[in-house]
C-alpha positions in Angstrom: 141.2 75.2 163.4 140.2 73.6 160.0 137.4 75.1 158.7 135.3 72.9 156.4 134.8 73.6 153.4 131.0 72.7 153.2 129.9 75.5 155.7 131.4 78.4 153.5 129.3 77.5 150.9 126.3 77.4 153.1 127.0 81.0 154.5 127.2 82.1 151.2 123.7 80.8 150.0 121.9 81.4 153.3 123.2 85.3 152.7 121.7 85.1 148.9 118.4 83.5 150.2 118.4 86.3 153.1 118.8 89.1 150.2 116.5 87.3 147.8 113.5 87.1 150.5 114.3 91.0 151.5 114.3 91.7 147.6 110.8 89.9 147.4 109.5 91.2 150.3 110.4 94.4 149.1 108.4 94.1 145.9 105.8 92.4 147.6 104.8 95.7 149.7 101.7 97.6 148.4 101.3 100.9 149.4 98.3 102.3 151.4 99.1 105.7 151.6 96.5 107.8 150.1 99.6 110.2 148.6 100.1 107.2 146.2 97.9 107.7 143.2 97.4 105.8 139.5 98.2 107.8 136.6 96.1 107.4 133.0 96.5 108.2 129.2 93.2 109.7 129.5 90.9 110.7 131.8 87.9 110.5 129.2 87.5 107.9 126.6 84.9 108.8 123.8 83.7 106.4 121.1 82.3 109.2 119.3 79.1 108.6 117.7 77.7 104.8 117.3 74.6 102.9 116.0 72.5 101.6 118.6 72.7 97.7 119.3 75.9 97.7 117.0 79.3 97.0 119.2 81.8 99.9 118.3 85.4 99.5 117.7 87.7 98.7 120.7 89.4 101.8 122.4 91.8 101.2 124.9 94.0 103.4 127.6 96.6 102.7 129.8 96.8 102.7 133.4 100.9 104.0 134.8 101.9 103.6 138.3 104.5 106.3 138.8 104.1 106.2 143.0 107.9 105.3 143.6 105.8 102.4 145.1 103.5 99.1 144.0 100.0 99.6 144.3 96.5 97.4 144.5 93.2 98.1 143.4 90.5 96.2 145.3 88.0 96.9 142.8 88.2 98.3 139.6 84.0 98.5 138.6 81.9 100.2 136.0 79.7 102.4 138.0 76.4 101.6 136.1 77.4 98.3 136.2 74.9 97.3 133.0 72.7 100.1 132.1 74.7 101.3 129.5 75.8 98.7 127.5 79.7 99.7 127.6 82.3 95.8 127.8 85.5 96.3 129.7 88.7 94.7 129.6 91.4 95.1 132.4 94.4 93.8 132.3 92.9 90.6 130.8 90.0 90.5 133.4 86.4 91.0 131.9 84.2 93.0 133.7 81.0 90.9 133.2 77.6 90.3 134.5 79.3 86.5 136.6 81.6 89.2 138.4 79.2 92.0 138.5 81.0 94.1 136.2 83.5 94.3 138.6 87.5 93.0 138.9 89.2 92.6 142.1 92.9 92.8 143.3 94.7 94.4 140.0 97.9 94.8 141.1 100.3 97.9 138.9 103.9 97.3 140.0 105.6 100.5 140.8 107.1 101.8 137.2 104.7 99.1 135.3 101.3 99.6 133.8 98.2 97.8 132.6 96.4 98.4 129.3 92.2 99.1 129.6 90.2 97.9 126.7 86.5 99.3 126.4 83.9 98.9 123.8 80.1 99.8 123.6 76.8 98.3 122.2 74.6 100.8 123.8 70.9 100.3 123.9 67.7 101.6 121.8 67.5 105.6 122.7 63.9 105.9 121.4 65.2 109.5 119.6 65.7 110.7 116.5 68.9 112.0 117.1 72.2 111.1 119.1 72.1 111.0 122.4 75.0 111.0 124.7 75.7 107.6 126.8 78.5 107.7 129.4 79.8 105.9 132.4 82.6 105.7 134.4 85.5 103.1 135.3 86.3 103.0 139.0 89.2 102.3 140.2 89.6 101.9 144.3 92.9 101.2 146.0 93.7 99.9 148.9 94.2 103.1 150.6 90.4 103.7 149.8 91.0 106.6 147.3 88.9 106.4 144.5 90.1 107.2 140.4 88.3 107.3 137.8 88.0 107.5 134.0 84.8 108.6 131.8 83.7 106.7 129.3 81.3 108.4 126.5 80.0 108.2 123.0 76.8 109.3 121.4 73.7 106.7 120.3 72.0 107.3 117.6 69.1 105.0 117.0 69.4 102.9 113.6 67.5 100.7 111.6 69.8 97.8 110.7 68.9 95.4 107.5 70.9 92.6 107.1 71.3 90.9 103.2 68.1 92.7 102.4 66.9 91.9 99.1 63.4 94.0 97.5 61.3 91.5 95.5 58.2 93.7 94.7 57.9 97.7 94.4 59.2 99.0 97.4 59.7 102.5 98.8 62.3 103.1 101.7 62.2 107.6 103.7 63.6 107.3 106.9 64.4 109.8 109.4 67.1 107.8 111.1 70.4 106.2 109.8 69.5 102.3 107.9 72.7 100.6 108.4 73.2 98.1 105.9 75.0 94.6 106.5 75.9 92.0 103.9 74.7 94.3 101.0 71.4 95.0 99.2 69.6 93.3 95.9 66.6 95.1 94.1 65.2 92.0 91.9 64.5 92.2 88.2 61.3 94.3 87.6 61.2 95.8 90.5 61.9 99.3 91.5 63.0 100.6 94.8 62.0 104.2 95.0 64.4 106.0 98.4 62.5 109.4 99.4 64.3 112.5 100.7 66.7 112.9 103.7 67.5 108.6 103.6 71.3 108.0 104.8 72.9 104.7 104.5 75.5 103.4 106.6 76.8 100.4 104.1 79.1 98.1 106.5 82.6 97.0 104.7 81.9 94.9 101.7 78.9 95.2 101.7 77.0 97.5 98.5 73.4 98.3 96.6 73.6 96.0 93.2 70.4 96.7 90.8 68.8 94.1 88.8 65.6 96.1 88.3 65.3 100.0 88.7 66.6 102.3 91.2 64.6 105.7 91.7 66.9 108.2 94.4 64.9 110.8 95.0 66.5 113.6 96.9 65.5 116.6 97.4 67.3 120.7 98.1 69.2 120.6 101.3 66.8 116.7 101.6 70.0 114.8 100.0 70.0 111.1 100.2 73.3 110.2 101.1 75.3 106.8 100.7 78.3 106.1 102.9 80.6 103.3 105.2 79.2 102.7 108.7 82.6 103.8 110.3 81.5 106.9 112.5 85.3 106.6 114.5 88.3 108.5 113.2 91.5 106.7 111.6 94.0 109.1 113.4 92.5 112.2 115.7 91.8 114.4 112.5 90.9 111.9 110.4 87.5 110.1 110.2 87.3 106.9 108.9 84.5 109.0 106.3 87.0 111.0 104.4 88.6 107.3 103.5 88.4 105.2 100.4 86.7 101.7 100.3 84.4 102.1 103.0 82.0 99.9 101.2 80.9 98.8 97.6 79.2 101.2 95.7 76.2 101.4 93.2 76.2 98.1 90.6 73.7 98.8 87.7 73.2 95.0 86.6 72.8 94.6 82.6 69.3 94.1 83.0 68.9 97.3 85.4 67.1 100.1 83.5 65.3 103.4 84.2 67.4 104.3 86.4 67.1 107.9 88.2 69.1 109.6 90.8 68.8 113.4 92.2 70.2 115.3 94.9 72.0 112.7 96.2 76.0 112.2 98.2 77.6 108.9 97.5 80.8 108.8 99.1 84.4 106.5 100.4 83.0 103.7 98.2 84.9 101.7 96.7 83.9 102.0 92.9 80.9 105.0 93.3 78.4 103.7 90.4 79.2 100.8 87.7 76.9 100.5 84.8 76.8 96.9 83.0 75.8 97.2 79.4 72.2 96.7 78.1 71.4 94.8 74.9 70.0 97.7 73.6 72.3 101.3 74.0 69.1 103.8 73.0 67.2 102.6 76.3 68.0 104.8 79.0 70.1 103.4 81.8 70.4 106.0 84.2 70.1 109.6 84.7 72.1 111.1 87.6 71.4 114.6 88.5 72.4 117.4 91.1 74.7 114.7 93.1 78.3 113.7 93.8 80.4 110.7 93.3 83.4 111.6 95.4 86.6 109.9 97.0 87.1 106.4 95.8 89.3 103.5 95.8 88.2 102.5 92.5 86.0 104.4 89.6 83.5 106.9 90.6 81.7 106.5 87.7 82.3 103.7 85.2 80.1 103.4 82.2 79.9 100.6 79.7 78.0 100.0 76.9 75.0 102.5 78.2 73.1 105.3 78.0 73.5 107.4 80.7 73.1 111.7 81.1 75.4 113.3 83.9 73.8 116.7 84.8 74.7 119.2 87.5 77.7 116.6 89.4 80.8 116.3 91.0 82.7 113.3 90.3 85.8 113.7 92.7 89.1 112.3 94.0 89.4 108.2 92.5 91.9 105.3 92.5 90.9 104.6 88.9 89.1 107.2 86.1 86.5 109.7 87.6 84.5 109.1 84.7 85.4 106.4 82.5 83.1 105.6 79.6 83.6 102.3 77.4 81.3 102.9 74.7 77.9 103.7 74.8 75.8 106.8 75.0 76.7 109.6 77.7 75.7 113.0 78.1 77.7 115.1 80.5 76.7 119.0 81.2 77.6 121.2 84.1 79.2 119.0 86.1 83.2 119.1 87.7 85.3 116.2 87.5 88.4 116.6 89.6 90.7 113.9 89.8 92.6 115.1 93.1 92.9 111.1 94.7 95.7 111.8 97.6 96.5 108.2 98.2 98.2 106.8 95.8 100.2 108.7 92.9 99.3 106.7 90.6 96.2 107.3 90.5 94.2 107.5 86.6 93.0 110.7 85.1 89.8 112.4 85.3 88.4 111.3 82.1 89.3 108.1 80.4 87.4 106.8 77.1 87.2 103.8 75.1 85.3 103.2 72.1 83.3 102.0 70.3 81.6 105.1 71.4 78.3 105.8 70.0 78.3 109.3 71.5 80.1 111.4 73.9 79.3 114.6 74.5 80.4 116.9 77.9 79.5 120.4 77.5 79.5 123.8 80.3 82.6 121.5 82.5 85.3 121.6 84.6 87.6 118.3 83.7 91.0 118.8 86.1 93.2 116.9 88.7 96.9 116.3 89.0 98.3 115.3 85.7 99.1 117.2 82.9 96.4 115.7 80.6 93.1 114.4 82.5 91.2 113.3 79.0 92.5 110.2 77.9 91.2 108.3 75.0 92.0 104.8 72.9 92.3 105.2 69.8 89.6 103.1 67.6 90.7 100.1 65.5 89.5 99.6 62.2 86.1 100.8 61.5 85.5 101.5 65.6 83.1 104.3 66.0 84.7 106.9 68.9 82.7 110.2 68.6 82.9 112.7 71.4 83.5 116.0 72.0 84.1 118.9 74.8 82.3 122.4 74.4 82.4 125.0 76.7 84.7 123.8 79.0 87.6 124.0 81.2 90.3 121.1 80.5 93.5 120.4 82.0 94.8 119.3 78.7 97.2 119.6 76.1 95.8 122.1 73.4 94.4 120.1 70.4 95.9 119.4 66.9 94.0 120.2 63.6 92.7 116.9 63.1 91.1 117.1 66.7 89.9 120.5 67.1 86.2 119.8 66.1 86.1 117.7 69.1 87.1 120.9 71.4 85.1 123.8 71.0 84.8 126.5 72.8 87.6 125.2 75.2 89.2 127.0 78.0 92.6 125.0 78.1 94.3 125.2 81.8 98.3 126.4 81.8 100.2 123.2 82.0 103.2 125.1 83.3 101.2 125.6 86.5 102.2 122.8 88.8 102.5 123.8 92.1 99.0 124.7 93.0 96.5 122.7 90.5 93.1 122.8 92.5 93.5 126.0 94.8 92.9 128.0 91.5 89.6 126.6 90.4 87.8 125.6 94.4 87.0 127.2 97.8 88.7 124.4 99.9 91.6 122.4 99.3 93.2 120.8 102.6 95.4 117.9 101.5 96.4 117.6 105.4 93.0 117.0 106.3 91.7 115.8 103.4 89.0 118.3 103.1 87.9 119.6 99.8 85.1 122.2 98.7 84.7 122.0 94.9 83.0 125.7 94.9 84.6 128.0 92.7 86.9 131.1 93.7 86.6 134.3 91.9 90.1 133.2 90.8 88.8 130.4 88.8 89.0 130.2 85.0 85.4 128.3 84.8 83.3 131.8 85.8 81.6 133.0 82.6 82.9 130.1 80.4 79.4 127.8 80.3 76.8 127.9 77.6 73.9 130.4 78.3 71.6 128.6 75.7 73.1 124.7 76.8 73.3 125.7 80.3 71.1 124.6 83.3 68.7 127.1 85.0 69.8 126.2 88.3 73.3 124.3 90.0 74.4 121.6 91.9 72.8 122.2 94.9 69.3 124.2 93.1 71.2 127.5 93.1 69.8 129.6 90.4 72.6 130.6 87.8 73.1 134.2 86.3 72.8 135.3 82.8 76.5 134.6 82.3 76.9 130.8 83.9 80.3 129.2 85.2 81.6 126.0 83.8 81.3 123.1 86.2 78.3 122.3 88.6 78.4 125.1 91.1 77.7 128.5 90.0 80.0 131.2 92.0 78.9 132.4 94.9 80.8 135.2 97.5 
């Protein structure tokens, strides 16, 4: 018999159909079995520490089904549903107040997974200090077994100020964190006085810029400190805090004057303090004592045109010059300026001047970093005035000529052949891995002994009391 040739071809498609359906059916099949469990990145995920009523940045974890089989959640819910301010994301469904703060019927194919994303804007704590907020993500299958995965971070109660600007005499002490947004503006004649133990939180871009007078008033072991907001880490040892460029920094308008500030830690800015010129250089611009200046993405302290004294301070790890003076009047005693920026190699050095400089004068200090030479000057043009000079003082430099030795007295000059090991020789702490520094001296250091006893402060960096034979640099050695 003749077989016709249209029901071959039918035999052959109804067997693909048959093994297409059996394929899908297949796939189709969720597990109940209470053997068949989900699988996660992490069982906890912590936001570390946040500002109350400011959303954190987005954490997320993934969700594996390695079962051998496809399983369903009927629910995945937070279990506080509200109370604690945490948003969830899963796999695209947001758990929100319309659903309840709960999904239903996420489906992980066998050998697939889903991504979770979860951020926090936790609520007012009405404490002082951080306080821990946690919930957790349930997920239920099908089978009725019950996962789940903790979510945590610590609150800590803020004051937030948004483009605040000080138009009359103002005085800001504040036992909890003031987290600054869009930057702030103290006003021509008008001085903003900050009392011991204030901390900043400066969100990115923004910074402080003074038109009138700034008067930081820190205290011993009360230090007003100015950093970024960022409280998360970059990478799991590194917080986002021991990064440049955080926020802006300390402007010093031209018409800023008076300026004072003691005992205090500005940090991961991206230029530390700028100083404008005045119209006249003998009026004192500002006087920074018994602080830091320390890992930025551009100057730490930049000078121009000003009067300024630098007393008892570590200027530390910049993009651009630690301290760079362009004329002007500056002062500079007991203080250590190490130019030790680990980001980019080509970073400046330590010290770089420019005249016309009225006066320059750094006496009992440390002056070191990577490069060979870390004092760099211009040379004057024409009749350009460019006094300075270094007493007492430990220099990574090359060893002066005739005609420049009465601007190096005194000088302790660091061995330029040494290249391997430029900062473990002088300080207490020098992790490059974790970028973790401690600008306290070793007994190994060249600096013990070398200061000034009749220049010399009474007391260092942090109010320790020197000895009859001081150390060059702004901490005094200590065992």
């Amino acid at each position: 018999m003749k077989r016709k040739k249209g029901s071959f071809y039918n035999i052959i498609i109804a067997c693909m159909v048959s093994v297409a359906m059996a394929g899908c059916a297949d796939e189709e099949s969720f597990s109940s079995s209470r053997s068949h469990l989900l699988a996660f990145s992490a069982d906890t995920v912590s936001l570390d520490t946040t500002f109350s009523n400011v959303p954190t940045p987005t954490r997320s974890f993934w969700v594996y089904n390695r079962s051998g089989k496809s399983l369903r959640c009927s629910t995945v819910r937070l279990e506080n549903g509200n109370q604690t301010g945490f948003r969830v994301n899963v796999d695209g469904s947001f758990l929100g107040s319309a659903a309840g703060y709960q999904t239903q019927d996420i489906e992980v194919r066998k050998g697939d997974s889903i991504r979770v994303f979860v951020e926090l804007t936790s609520h007012q704590q009405y404490q002082n200090s951080p306080q821990l907020v946690e919930d957790n993500l349930l997920f239920t299958l099908e089978s009725g077994v019950q996962q789940k995965v903790n979510l945590k971070a610590y609150s800590w109660d803020a004051v937030l100020c948004k483009n605040l600007r000080i138009r009359k005499d103002t005085t800001i002490q504040c036992n909890r964190p003031i987290v600054v947004y869009g930057g702030m503006v103290v006003d021509s004649h008008v001085t903003l006085s900050v009392g011991p133990g204030t901390h900043f939180y400066f969100h990115e871009n923004a910074g402080l810029d003074v038109y009138g007078s700034l008067r930081i008033l820190g205290e011993k072991d009360k230090e007003v400190v100015m950093r970024g907001d960022r409280m998360d880490n970059m990478f799991d040892y590194l917080p986002y805090d021991r990064t440049p460029g955080r926020w802006q920094g300390v402007h010093f308008m031209p018409s800023s004057s008076d300026n004072v500030i003691s005992y205090a830690d500005i940090h991961s800015a991206y230029h530390g303090i700028r100083v404008e010129p005045c119209s006249d250089v003998t009026r004192q611009k500002l006087l920074l004592q018994h602080s830091t200046i320390h890992n930025c993405q551009g100057y730490g302290l930049a000078v121009d045109s000003a009067k300024v004294q630098l007393y008892n301070c570590q200027l530390s790890n910049t993009l651009n010059h630690t301290l760079y003076v362009k004329g002007g009047d500056v002062e500079v005693n007991g203080c250590t300026i190490a130019q030790f920026y680990p980001f980019d190699g080509r970073r400046a050095t330590a010290i770089g001047i420019v005249p016309p400089i009225l006066n320059l004068k750094v006496v009992n200090s440390i002056v070191t970093g990577y490069h060979d030479d870390e004092v760099v000057w211009t040379s004057p043009k024409n009749d350009e005035v460019c006094n300075f000079s270094f007493d007492h003082c430990v220099l990574r430099t090359e060893k002066m000529n005739t005609e420049d030795s009465l601007k190096f007295t005194n000088v302790v000059y660091e061995n330029l052949k040494d290249t391997t090991q430029f900062g473990e020789k002088h300080f207490r702490l020098f992790d490059t891995d974790n970028l973790k520094y401690d600008f306290r001296l070793r007994k190994e250091s060249a600096a013990i002994g070398v200061a000034d006893t009749a220049t010399s402060f009474p007391t260092d960096r942090r109010g320790v009391l020197r000895d009859d034979k001081p150390d060059a640099g702004c901490y005094e050695f200590d065992e």
